[in-house]
N, C-alpha and C positions, 0 to 999 in steps of 0.2 A: 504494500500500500504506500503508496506516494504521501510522503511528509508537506504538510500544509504550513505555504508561507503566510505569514501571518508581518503588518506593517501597522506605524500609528497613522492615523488620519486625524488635523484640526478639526474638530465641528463649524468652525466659525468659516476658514478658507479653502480646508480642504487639503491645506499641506500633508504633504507624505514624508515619514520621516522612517527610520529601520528602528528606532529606538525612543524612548519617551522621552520628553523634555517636558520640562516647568513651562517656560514661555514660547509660544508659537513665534520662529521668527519670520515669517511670512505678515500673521497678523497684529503680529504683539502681545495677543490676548495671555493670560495665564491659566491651566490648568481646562484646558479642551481637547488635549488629545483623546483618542480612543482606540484601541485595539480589535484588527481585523482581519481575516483571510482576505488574502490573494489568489484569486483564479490567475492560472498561468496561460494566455493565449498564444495562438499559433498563427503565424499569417499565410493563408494559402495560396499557392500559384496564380490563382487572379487573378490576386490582390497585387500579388509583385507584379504579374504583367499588367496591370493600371498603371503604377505608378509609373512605367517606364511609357508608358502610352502616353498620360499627361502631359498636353500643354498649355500654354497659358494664351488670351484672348485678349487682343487689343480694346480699347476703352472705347473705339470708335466703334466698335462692330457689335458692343451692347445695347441690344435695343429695351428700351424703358420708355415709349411713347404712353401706356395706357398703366397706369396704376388702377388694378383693379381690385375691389373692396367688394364688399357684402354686405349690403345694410341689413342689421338686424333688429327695423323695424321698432328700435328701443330707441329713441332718439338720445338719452341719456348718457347709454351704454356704448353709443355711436359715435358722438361729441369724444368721452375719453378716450375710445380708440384712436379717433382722427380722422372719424367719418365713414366707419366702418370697420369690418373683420378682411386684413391684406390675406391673398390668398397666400398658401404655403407657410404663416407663421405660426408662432410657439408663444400663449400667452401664459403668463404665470398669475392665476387669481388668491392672493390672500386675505386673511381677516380671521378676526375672534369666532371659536363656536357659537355654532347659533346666529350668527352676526347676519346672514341670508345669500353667504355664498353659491347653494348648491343651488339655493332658488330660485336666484336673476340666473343664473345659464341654463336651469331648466323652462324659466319664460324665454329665454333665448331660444332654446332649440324647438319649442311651441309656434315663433313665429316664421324661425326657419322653416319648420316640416312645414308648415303651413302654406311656404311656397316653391312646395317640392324638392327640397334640397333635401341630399341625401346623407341625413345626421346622425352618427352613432352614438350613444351616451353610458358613458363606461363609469361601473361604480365597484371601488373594492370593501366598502363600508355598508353598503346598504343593498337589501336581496330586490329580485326585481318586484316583486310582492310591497315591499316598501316606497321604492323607487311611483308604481303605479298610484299608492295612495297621496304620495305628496303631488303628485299631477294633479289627482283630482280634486285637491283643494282649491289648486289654481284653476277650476275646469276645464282640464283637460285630459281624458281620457280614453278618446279617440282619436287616431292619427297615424303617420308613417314613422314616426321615432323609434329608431333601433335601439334597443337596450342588452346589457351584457353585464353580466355581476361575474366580474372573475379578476385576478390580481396576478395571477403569472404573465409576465408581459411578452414569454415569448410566446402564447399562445394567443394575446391580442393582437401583436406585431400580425400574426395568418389570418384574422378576423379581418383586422385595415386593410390588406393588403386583398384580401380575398374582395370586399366590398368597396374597397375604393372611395370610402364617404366625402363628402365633401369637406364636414366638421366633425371633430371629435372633439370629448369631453371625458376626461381623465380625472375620478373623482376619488381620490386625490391621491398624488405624488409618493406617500410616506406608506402607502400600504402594496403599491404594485414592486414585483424582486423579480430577480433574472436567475434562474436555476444554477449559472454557473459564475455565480458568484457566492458565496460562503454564508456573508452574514445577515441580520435577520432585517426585515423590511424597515423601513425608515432610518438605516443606520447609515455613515456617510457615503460609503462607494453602493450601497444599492442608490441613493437618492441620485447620487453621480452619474450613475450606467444607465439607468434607465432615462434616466433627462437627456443624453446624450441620444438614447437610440433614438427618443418621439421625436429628437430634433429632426436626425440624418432621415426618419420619415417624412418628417412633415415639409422639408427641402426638397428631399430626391422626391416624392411624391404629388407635391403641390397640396396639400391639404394641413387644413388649417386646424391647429389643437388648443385645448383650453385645458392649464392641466390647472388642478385645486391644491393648495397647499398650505397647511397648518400654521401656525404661528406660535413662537416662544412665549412667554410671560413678559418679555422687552419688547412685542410686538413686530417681531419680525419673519420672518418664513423663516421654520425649519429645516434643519439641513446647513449642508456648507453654502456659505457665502457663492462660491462660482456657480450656485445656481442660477441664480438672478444674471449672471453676468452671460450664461449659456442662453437664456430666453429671450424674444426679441421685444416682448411688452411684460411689464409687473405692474398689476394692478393691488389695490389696498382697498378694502372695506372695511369702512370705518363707520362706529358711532356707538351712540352705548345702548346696552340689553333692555335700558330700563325706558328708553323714548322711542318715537315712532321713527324717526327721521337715519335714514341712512347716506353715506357719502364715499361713491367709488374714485377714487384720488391715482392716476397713473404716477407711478416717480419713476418710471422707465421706460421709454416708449420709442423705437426706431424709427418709426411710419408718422410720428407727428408729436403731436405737442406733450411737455411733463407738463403743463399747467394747469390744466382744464381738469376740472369735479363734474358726476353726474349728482344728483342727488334725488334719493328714494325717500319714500315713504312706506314702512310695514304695515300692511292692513292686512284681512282675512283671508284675502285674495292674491294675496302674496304683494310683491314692491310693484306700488304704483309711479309715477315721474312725478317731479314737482316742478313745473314751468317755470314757477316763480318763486323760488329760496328766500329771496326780501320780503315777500308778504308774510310766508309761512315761520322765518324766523321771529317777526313782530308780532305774533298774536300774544293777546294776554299785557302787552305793557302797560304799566300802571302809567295813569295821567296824574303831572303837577306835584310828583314827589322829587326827594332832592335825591343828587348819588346817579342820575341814570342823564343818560345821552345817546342816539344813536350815532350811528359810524358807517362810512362804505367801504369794505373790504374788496379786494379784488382777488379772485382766485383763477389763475390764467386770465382768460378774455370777459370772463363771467362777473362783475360787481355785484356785490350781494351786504345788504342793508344787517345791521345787526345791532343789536341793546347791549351796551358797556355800562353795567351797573358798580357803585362805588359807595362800601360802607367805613365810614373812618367815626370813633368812638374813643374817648377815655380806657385808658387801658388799668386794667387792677393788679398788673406783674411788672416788676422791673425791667424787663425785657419788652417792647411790644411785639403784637403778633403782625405777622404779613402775611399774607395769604392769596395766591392768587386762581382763577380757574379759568382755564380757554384760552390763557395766555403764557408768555414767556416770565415764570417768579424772577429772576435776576434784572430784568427790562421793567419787571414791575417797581422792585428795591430802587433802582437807578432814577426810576422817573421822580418816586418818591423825596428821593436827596436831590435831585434840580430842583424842584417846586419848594424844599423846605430850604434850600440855598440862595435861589434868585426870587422868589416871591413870599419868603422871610416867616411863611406859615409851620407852626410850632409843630411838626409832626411827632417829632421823638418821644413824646408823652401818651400816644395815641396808636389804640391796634387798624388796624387798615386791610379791608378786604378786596380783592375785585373780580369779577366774574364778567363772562362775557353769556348772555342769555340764551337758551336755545341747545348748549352741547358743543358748538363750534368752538375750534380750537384755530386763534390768529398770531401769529406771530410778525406780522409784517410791521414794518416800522410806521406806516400811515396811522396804526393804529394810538400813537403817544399822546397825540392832542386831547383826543375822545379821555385816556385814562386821566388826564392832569382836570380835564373839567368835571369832570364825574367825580373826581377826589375833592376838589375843591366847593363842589355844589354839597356832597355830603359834611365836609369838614362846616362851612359858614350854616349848612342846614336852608338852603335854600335853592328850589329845584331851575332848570333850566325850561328855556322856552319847547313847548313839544315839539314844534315844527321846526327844527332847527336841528341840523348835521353839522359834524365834522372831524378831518381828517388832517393829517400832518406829521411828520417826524421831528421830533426834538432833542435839541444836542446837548451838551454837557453844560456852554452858556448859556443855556437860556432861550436860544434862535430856533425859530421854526424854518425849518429845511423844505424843501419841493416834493414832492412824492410825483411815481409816474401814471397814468393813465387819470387823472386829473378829469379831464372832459368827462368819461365817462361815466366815475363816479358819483359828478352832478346832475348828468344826464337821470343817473337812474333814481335820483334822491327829486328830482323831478316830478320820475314818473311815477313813482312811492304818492305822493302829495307832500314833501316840503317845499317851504317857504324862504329857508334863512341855510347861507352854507358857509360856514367857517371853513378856510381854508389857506395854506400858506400864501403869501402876496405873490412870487414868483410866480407860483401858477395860477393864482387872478388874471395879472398883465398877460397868462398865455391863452387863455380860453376866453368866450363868450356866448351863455348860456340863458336866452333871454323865458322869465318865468320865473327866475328865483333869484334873492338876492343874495353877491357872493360879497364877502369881509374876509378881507385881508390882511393875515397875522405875521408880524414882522419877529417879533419876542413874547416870551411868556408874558411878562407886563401887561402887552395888548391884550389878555385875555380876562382883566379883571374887571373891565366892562361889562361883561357878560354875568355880572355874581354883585 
């Protein structure tokens, strides 16, 4: 019997090493190695004759006239792709259990079959008996959708290949293994080998795969790190278990844009779209209390209106509290020491909260004006005007900085119904947005007008 090589693998990158180490030196990380067999491969005559056959293609003689996509009819899901599903690629879907992974790519393959495409839907988690009843909650229960509960991936690779789908759905990554690799499903080289083969299919093939993949506790996909880097989209489902509202976030995307968000809604019916994120984030704001403002964030091309609320109170511990939620805590601390530095407000005595309404999580820098007014309308205890937005970066003196997409932001705080829009001077002098009136803030100073 043949003696079984056995190597460490990073979990984090994936590094290969003969021997354990404390620190990956690949990722830096400490203490991610793991212990694994080695399947020993063989490359056969073919293969060498390929290699000797290969040659390489002048840049002039690639034809790329028609980028051809698949809308899936999800206009949401459409948007983060970049206008659709390119054919031949490799998407990686992650997020929180429960979070409605399985469910948007099974309303996906619902509207696919629906226009004859030829969809396979591969689960190694759920029997096809499971699979049929969460259909029919989305009503759907009738149709051409191919189904397959099996996790050996050489015996899917003869199912693709025998059927030829158009799309496939690989539910999920961390339970399918390859016989002639050693160790046990989800550990680093199955997550490796098998990501590698649905790639060289979904290339050599032209058919287009949607594999599903778990996420750590730090919220990232499971597995080494060079998975993400092997796929050619990574998508993120994001939002919490406890609201209705969901948000698919690309941070990888070959075919188009990292900026653009879709965002769902969880109903009975499974995720519905939400047109409109600005109305659906402001329901429920109280009127004419202090501490609250709204703000126009920009996510990609997308502005979307949000409630910046701001609780600052006498504190009963030597230490005060800061607390932030939906935002950057350190950009909160920071905004806190300009406003208690250049506008001489006693904050040190005082616990300070801030939250941003709705679940959404901002970090962009437009968001600093919105937090310094919010804090100062709770600090004096006297609310701001309701129809009244604004946005702005603030620096270490005091100065409010330019922010980019300017126009647009007004545009949509327009179409909201505001009235009143705070906004840096530089970009006043650059826009003109007739319907609303814009004020422009040169230093924090200028903003005690307002209070």
């Amino acid at each position: 019997m043949a003696k079984v090589k056995n190597v460490f693998y990073c979990k984090e990158c994936g590094y290969e090493s003969a021997k354990w180490v404390g620190q990956c030196p690949g990722c830096k990380e400490w203490n991610t190695f793991v212990e694994e067999p080695v399947a020993k491969r063989t490359v056969s005559g073919a293969s060498k004759d390929r290699r000797i056959q290969v040659e390489p293609t002048k840049i002039s003689n690639v034809n790329c006239e028609s980028d051809e996509r698949i809308s899936t009819s999800i206009g949401e899901l459409d948007r983060v792709l970049g206008g659709g599903i390119v054919v031949g690629s490799l998407v990686l879907v992650g997020g929180d259990p429960g979070i409605g992974k399985s469910t948007l790519l099974l309303q996906m393959c619902k509207e696919l079959a629906s226009r004859h495409k030829n969809v396979l839907y591969i689960s190694g988690e759920e029997s096809l008996k499971q699979i049929k009843m969460r259909a029919s909650r989305l009503n759907y229960s009738e149709g051409d959708l191919l189904l397959l509960s099996e996790t050996n991936l050489d015996l899917i690779e003869g199912a693709i290949k025998k059927l030829t789908p158009d799309v496939v759905i690989i539910d999920s990554i961390q339970t399918m293994f390859r016989e002639d690799i050693g160790s046990a499903p989800g550990s680093v080289s199955q997550v490796r080998e098998t990501t590698n083969s649905l790639m060289q299919i979904a290339k050599g093939m032209g058919i287009s795969i949607f594999i599903v993949g778990h996420v750590t506790k730090e919220g990232v996909v499971a597995g080494p790190r060079v998975l993400e880097h092997m796929v050619d989209t990574v998508l993120y489902f994001e939002g919490d278990n406890h609201a209705s509202y969901r948000i698919l976030r690309a941070v990888k995307n070959r075919f188009g844009s990292t900026n653009e968000i879709g965002v769902f809604e969880m109903r009975n019916v499974g995720l519905v779209e939400v047109s409109n994120p600005s109305e659906y984030m402001l329901q429920g704001r109280p009127e004419g209390e202090s501490g609250s403002i709204v703000t126009c964030a920009m996510e990609g091309t997308r502005p979307i209106m949000v409630e910046v609320q701001a609780l600052v109170c006498q504190t009963n511990f030597n230490m005060p509290r800061r607390t932030a939620a939906g935002t950057d805590y350190n950009r909160f601390n920071l905004l806190l020491a300009v406003v208690e530095k250049r506008l001489g407000l006693q904050l040190a005595s005082c616990d300070a909260y801030i939250n941003v309404a709705g679940g959404m999580k901002i970090n962009e820098p437009a968001l600093d004006m919105s937090i310094i007014l919010a804090v100062m309308s709770s600090y004096k205890n006297r609310p701001l005007d309701g129809k009244t937005i604004a946005f702005g970066e603030v620096g270490l003196t005091g100065e409010v900085r330019s922010v980019n997409q300017a126009e647009q932001r007004v545009v949509e705080a327009k179409k909201m119904g505001y009235e009143i829009c705070i906004l840096p001077q530089v970009n006043k002098e650059l826009i003109e947005v007739k319907g609303i009136k814009l004020i422009g803030i040169k230093t924090l100073r200028d903003l005690l007008q307002f209070l």
